[in-house]
PyMOL Python script that loads the backbone (N, CA, C, O; Angstrom):
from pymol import cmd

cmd.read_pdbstr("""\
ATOM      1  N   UNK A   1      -2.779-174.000 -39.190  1.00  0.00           N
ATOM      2  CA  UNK A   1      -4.009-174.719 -38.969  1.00  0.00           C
ATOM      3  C   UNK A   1      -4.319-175.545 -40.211  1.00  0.00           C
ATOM      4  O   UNK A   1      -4.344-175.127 -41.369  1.00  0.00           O
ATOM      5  N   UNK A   2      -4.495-176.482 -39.889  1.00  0.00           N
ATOM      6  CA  UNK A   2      -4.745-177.821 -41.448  1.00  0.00           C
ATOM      7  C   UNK A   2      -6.237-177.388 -41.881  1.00  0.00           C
ATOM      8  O   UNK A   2      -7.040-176.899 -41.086  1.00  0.00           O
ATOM      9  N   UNK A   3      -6.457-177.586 -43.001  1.00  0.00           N
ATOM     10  CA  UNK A   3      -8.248-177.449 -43.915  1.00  0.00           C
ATOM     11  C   UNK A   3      -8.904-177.835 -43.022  1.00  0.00           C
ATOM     12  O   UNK A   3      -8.420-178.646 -42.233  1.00  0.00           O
ATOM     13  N   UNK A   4     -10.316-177.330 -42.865  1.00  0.00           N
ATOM     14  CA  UNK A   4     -11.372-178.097 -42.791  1.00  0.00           C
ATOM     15  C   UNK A   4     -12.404-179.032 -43.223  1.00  0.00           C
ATOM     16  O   UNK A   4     -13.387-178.820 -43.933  1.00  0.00           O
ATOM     17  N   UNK A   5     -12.006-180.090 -42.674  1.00  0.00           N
ATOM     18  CA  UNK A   5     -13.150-181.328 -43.141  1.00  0.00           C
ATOM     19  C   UNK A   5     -14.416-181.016 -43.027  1.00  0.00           C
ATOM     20  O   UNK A   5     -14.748-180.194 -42.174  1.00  0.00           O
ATOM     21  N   UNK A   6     -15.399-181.637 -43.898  1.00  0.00           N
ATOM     22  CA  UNK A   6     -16.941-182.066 -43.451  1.00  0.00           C
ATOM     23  C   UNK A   6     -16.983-182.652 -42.282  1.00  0.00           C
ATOM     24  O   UNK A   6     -16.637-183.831 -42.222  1.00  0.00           O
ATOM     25  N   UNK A   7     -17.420-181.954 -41.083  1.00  0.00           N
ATOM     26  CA  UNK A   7     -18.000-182.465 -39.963  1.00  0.00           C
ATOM     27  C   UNK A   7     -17.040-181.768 -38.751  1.00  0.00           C
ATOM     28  O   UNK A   7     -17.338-181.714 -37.558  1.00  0.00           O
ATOM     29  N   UNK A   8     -15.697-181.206 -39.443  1.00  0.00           N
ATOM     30  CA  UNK A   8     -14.904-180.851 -38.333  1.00  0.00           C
ATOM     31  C   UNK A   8     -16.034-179.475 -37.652  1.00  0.00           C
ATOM     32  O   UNK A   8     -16.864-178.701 -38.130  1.00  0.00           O
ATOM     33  N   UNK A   9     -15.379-179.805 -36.115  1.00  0.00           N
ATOM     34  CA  UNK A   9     -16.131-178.350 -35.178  1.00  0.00           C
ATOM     35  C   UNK A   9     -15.677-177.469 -35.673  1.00  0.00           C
ATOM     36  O   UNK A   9     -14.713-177.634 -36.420  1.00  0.00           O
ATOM     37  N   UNK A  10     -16.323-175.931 -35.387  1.00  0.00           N
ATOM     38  CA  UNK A  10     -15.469-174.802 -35.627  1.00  0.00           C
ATOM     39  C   UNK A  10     -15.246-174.489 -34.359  1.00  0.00           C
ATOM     40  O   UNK A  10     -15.980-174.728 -33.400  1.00  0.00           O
ATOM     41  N   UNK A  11     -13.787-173.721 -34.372  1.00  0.00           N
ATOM     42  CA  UNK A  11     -13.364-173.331 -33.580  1.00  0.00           C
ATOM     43  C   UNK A  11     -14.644-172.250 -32.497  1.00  0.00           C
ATOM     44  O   UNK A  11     -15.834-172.013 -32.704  1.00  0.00           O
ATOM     45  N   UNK A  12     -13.648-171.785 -31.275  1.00  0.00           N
ATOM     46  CA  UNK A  12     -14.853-170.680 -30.356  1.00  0.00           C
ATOM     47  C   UNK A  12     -14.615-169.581 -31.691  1.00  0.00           C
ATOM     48  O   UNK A  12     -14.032-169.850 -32.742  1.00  0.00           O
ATOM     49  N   UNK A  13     -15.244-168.283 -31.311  1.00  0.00           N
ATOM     50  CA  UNK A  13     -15.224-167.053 -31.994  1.00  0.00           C
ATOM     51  C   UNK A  13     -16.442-166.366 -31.563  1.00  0.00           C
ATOM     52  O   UNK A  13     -17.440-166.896 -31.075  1.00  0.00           O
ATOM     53  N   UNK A  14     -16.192-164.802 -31.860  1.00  0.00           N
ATOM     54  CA  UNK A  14     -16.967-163.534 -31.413  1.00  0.00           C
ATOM     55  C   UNK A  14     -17.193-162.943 -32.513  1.00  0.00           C
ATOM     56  O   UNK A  14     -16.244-162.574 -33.206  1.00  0.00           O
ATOM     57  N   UNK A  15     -18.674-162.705 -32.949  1.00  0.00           N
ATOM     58  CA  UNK A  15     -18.024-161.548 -34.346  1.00  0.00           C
ATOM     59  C   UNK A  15     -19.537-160.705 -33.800  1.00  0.00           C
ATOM     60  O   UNK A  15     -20.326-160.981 -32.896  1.00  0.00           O
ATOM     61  N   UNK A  16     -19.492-159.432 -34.937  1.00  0.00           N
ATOM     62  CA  UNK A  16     -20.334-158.619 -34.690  1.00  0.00           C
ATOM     63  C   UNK A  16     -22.094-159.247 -35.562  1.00  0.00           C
ATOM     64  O   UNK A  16     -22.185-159.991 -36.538  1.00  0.00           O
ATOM     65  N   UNK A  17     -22.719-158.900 -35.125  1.00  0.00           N
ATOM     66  CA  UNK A  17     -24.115-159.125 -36.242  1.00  0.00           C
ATOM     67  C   UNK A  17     -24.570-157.748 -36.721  1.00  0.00           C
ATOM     68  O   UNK A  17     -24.166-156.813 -36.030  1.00  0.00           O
ATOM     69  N   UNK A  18     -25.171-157.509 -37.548  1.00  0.00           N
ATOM     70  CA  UNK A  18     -25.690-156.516 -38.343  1.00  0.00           C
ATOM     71  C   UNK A  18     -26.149-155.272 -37.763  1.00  0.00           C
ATOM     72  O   UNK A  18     -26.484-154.288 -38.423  1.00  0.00           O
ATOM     73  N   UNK A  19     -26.150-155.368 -36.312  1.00  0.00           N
ATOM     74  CA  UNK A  19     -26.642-154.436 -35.459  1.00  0.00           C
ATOM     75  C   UNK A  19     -25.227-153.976 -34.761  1.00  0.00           C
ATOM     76  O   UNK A  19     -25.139-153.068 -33.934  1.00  0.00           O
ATOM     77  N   UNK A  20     -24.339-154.624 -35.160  1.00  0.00           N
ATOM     78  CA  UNK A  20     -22.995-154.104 -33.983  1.00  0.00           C
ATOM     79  C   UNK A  20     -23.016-154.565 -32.467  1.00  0.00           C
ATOM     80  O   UNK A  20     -22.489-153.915 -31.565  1.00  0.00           O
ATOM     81  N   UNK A  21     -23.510-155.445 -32.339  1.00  0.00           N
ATOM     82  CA  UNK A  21     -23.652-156.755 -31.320  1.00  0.00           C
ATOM     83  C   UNK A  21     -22.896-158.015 -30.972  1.00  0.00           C
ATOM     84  O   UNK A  21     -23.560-159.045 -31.083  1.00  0.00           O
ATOM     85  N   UNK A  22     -21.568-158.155 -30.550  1.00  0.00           N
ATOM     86  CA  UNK A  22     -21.501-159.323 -29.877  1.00  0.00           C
ATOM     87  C   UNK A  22     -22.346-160.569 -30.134  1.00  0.00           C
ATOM     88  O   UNK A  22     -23.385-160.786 -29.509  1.00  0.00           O
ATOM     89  N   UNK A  23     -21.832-161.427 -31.134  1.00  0.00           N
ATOM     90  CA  UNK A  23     -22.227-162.770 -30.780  1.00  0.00           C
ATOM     91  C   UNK A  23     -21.437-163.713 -31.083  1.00  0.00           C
ATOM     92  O   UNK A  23     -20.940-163.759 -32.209  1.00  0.00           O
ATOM     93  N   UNK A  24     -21.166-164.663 -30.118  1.00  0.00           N
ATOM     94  CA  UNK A  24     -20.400-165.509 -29.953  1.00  0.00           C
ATOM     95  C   UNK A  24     -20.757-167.465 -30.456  1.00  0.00           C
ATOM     96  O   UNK A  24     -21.396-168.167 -29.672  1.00  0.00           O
ATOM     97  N   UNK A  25     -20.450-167.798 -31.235  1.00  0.00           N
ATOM     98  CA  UNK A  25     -20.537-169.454 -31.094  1.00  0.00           C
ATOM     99  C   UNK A  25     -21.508-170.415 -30.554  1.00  0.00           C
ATOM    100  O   UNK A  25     -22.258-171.284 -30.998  1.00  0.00           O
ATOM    101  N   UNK A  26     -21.095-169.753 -29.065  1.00  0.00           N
ATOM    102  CA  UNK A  26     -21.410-170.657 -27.714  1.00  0.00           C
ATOM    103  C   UNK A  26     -23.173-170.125 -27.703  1.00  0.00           C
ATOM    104  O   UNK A  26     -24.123-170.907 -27.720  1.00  0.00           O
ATOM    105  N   UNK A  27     -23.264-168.719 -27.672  1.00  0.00           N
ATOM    106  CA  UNK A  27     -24.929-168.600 -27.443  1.00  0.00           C
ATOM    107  C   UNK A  27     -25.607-169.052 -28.327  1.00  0.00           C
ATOM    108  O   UNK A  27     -26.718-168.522 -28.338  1.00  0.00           O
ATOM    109  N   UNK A  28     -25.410-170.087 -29.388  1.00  0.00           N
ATOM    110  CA  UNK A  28     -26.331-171.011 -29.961  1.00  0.00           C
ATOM    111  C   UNK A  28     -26.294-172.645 -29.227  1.00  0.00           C
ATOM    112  O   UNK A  28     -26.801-173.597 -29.821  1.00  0.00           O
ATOM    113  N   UNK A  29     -25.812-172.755 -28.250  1.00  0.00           N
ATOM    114  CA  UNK A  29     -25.739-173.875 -27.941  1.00  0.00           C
ATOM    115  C   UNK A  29     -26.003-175.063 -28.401  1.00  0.00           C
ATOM    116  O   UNK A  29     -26.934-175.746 -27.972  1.00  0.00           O
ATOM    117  N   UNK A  30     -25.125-175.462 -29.415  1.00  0.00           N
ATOM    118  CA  UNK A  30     -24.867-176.691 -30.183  1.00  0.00           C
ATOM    119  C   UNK A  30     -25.773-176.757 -31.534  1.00  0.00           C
ATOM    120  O   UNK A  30     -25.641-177.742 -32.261  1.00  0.00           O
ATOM    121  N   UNK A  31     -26.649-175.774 -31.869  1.00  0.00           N
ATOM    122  CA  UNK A  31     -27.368-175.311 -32.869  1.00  0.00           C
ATOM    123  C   UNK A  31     -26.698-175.771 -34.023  1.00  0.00           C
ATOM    124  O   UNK A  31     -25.535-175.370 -34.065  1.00  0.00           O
ATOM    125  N   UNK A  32     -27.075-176.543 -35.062  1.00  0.00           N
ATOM    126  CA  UNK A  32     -26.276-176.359 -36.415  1.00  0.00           C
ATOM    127  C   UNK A  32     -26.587-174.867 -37.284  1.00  0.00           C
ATOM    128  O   UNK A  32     -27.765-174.579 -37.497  1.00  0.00           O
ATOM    129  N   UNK A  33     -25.632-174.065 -37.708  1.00  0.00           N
ATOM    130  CA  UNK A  33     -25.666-172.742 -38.144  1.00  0.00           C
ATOM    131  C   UNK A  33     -24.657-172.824 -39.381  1.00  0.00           C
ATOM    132  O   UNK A  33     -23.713-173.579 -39.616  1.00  0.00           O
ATOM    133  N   UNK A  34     -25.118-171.951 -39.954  1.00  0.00           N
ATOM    134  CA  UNK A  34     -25.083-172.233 -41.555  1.00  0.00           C
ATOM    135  C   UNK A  34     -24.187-170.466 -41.447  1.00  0.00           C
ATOM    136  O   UNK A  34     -24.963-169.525 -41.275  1.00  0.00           O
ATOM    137  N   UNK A  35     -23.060-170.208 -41.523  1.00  0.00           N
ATOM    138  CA  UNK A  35     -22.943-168.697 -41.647  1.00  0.00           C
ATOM    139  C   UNK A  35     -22.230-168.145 -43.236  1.00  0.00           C
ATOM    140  O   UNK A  35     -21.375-168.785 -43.850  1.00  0.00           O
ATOM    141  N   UNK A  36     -22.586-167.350 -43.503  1.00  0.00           N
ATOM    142  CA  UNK A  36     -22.563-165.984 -44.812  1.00  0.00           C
ATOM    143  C   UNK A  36     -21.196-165.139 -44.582  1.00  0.00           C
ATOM    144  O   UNK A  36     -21.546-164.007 -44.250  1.00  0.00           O
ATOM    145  N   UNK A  37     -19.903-165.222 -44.621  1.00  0.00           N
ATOM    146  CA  UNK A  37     -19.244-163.715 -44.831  1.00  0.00           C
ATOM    147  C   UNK A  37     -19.285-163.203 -46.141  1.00  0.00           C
ATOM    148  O   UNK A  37     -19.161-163.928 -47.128  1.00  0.00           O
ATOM    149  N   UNK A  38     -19.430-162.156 -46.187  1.00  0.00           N
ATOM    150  CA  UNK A  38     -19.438-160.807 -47.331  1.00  0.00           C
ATOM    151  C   UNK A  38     -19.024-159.846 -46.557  1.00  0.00           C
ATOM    152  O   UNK A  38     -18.965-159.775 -45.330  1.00  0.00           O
ATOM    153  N   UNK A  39     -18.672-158.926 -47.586  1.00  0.00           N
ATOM    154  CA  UNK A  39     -17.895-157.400 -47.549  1.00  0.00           C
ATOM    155  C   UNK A  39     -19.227-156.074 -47.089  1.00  0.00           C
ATOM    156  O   UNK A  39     -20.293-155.784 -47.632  1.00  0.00           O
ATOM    157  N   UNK A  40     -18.714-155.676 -46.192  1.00  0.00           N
ATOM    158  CA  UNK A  40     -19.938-154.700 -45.550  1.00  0.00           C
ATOM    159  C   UNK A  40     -20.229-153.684 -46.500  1.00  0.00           C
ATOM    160  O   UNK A  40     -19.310-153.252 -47.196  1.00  0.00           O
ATOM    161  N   UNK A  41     -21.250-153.294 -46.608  1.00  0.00           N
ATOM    162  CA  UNK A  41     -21.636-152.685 -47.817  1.00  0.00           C
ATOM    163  C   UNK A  41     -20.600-151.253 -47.723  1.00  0.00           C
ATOM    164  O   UNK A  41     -20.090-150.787 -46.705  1.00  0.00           O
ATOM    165  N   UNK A  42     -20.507-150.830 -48.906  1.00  0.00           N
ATOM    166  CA  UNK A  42     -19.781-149.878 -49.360  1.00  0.00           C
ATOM    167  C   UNK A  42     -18.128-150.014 -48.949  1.00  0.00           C
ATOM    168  O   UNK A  42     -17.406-149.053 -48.685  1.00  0.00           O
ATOM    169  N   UNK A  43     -17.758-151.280 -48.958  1.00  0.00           N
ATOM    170  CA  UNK A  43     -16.151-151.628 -48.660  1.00  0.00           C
ATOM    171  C   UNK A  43     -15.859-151.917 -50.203  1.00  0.00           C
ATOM    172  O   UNK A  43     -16.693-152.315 -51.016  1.00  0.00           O
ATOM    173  N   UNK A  44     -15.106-151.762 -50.341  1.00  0.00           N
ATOM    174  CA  UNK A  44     -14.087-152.706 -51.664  1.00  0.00           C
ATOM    175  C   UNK A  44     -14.154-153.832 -51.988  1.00  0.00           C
ATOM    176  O   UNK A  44     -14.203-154.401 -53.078  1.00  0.00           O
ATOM    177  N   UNK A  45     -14.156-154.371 -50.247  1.00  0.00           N
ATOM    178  CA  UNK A  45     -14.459-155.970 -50.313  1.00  0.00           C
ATOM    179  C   UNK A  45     -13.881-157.185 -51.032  1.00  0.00           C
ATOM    180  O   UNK A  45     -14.369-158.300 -50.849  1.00  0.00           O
TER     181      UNK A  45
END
""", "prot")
cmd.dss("prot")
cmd.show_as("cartoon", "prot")
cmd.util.cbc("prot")
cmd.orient("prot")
């Protein structure tokens, strides 16, 4: 997969939220979203 540009889409994807919940991409429907990964607390990380 080549870098990402300023402005390129992100791909679909599923990840969990802080509650252990399913959320996907798509249920923001076209929303601009700003996202955070970090290491879950007490990992090595």
């Amino acid at each position: 997969m080549p870098p990402w540009k300023p402005g390129d889409k992100a791909p679909a994807f599923t990840l969990l939220n802080q509650e252990g919940k399913k959320v996907k991409l798509s249920d923001f429907g076209g929303t601009k979203l700003l996202l955070y990964f970090f290491p879950k607390a007490g990992t090595s990380g």
